[in-house]
N, C-alpha and C positions, 0 to 999 in steps of 0.2 A: 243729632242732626236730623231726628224723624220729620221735624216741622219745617225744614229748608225745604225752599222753592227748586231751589238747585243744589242735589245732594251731590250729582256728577255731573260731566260732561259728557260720559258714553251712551250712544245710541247703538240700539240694534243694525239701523239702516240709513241710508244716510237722508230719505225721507222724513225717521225721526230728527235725524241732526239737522236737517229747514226748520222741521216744528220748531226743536227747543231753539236755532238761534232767534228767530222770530219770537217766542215768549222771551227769551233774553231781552233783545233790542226795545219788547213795548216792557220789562220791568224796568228797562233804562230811564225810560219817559215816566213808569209812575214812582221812580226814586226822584227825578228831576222836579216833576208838580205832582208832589203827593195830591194835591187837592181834586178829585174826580169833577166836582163843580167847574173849576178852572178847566182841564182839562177839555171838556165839554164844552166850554165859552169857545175855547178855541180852534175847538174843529174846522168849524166854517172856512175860518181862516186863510188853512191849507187844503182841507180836501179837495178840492178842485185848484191845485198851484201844481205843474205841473214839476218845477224846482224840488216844491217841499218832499212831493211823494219820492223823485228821485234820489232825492236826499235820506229819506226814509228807506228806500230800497240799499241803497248802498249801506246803512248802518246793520243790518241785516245779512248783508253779502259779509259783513266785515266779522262777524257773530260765526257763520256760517264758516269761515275760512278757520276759527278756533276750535269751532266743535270739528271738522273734519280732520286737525291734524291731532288733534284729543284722540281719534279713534284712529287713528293711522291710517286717514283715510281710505276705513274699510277694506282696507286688504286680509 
């Protein structure tokens, strides 16, 4: 498992558990369009939708509620 992106789900704090839900939620999107080319066409897109980004924030909140009770939420 040396070469997994995600070996765990435990953080120290729960600052690292935003990090990793957030690297989670964006390796969702480069399993989704592997293509970085694509990806990058489509920026434009959404960066300024104000739907998209919320949309984006919530799959992250949702990332974030896993890694928190991964660590038992830090207690």
């Amino acid at each position: 498992m040396a070469d997994s992106w995600l070996p765990t789900l435990k953080t120290a704090t729960p600052e690292d558990g935003f990090n990793l839900a957030t690297k989670m939620s964006r390796m969702g999107v480069k399993v989704t369009q592997p293509s970085a080319e694509v990806r990058d066409k489509l920026r434009p897109g959404y960066a300024d939708d104000a739907d998209a980004l919320i949309a984006s924030s919530q799959v992250i909140a949702i990332n974030f509620q896993t890694v928190a009770a991964a660590n038992d939420y830090w207690k």
